[in-house]
C-alpha positions as CSV (number, residue, x, y, z in Angstrom):
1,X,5.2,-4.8,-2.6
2,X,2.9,-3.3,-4.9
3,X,-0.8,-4.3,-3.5
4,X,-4.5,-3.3,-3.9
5,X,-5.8,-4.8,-0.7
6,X,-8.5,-3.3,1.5
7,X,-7.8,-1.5,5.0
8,X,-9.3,0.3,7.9
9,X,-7.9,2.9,10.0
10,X,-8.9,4.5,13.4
11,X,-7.9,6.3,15.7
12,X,-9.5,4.6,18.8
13,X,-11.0,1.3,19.4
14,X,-14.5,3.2,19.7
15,X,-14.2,5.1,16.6
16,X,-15.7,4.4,13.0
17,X,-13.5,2.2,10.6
18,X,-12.0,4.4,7.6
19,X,-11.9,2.6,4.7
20,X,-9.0,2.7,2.7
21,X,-7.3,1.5,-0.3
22,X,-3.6,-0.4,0.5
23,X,-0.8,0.9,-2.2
24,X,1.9,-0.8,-0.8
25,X,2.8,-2.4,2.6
26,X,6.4,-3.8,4.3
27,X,7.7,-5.2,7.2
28,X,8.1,-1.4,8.1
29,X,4.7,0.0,7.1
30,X,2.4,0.9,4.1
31,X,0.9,3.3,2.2
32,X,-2.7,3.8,1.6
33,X,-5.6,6.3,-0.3
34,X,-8.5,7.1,1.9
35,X,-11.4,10.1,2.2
36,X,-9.9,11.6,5.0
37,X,-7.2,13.8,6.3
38,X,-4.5,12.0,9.1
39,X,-1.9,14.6,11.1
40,X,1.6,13.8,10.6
41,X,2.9,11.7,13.7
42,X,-0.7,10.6,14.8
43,X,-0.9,7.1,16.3
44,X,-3.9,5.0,14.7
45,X,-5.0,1.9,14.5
46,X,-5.3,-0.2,11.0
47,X,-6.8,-3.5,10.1
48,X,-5.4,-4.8,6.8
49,X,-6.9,-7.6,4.4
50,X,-3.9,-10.5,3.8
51,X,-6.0,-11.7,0.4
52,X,-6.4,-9.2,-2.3
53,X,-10.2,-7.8,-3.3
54,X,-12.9,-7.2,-0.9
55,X,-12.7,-8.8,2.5
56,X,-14.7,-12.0,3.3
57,X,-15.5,-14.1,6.0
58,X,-12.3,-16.4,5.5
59,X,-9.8,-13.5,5.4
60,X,-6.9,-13.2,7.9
61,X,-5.9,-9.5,8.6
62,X,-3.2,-7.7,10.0
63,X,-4.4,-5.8,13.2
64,X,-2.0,-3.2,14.3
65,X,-1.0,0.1,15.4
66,X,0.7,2.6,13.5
67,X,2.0,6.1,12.8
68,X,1.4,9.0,10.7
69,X,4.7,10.0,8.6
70,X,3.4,11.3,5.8
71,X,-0.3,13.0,4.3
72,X,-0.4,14.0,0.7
73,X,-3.7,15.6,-1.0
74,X,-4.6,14.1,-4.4
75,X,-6.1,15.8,-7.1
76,X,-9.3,13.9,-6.5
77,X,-9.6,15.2,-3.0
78,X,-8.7,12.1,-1.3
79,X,-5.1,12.0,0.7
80,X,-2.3,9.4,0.4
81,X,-1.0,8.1,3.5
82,X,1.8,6.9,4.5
83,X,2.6,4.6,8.0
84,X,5.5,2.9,9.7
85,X,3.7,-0.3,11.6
86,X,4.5,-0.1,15.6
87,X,3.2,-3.3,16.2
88,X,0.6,-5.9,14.6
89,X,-1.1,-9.7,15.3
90,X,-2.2,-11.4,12.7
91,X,-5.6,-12.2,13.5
92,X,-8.8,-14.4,11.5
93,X,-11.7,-13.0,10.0
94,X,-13.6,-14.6,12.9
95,X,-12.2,-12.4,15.7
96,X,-12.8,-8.7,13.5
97,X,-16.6,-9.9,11.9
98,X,-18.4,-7.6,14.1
99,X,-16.1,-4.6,13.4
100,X,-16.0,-4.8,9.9
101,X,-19.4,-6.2,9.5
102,X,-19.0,-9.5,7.9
């Protein structure tokens, strides 16, 4: 499904959120555009908006763990990447507002 919802990756809990821009997202995993560079078969973390546009204090999100499978460059210096979902909660905007600052 074809989707322009907002993400954040990490790679540990104590680490800064990467934001990201969803592409598309499955049962099996998603695709996203961010600023930085992911190695192939790295496990991160990603917290994914369920409403479309910026997030806001009455989302729900997708909290989860994930793998690297695949890292393109773009043209505009940004990288495409692709992850198949290990595991994820579904969680309200209540129990992430002091991680992403809401």
């Amino acid at each position: 499904m074809a989707i322009r919802n907002s993400a954040f990756l990490y790679r540990s809990p104590s680490d800064s959120l990467i934001q990201a821009r969803m592409a598309d997202i499955s049962i099996g995993g998603f695709l996203c555009r961010c600023e930085e560079r992911f190695i192939l078969g790295e496990n991160i973390h990603c917290i994914v908006s369920l409403s479309s546009g910026a997030p806001a204090r009455d989302d729900a999100y997708l909290r989860g763990e994930a793998q690297v499978v695949r890292v393109l460059s773009e043209e505009d210096g940004s990288f495409a990447v692709a992850c198949r979902i290990e595991g994820y909660e579904i969680v309200p905007s209540d129990a992430l507002r002091l991680r992403l600052d809401l």
